[in-house]
Steps between C-alpha positions, in 0.01 A plus 500: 500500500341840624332781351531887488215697547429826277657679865826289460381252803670133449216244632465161463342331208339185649336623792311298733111528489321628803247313613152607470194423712129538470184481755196462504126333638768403820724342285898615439706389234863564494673433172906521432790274310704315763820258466372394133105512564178668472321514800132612527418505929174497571387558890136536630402403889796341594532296162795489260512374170771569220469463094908447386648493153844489374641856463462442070152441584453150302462212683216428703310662794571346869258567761679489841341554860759790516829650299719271622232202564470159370347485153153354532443526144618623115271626249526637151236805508498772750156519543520122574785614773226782648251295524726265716630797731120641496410149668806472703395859670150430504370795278391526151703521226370818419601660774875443465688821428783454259816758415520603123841337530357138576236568227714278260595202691403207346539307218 
């Protein structure tokens, strides 16, 4: 199905999101939708760690060492999934920079 703008443009209707990224105290996050997930990157000194959810955005939270790494563990809450990366990086919680569009993930 497509749409026609108000200048008589056809365009798609289900367009794919773009991902979005955020930085700060050292810290980038990079989040966008990939082959049915989530995916919240997190990278500071060399360090990885990635929050994923199922693209509807109900089941729980893995924490992996990186987006395509082994699952090291699942939680319900995001913050609970934060304060894993936070620890996995070795930098406060706090400090993790987060893209409005991951600002919903979770249960």
């Amino acid at each position: 199905m497509s749409d026609t703008t108000a200048d008589g443009e056809v365009g798609s209707e289900a367009t794919e999101p773009e991902a979005t990224e955020a930085e700060a105290n050292g810290i980038a996050a990079r989040y966008e939708e990939v082959d049915g997930e989530r995916l919240l990157a997190f990278s500071a000194d060399g360090g990885r760690a990635t929050v994923a959810q199922n693209i509807d955005g109900y089941a729980m939270l893995k924490v992996r060492a990186g987006p395509t790494g082994d699952e090291l563990e699942r939680y319900y809450g995001f913050e609970m999934a934060l304060d894993h990366v936070a620890e996995l990086l070795g930098v406060a919680v706090d400090d993790l920079p987060i893209p409005d569009a991951a600002a919903d993930m979770g249960m």
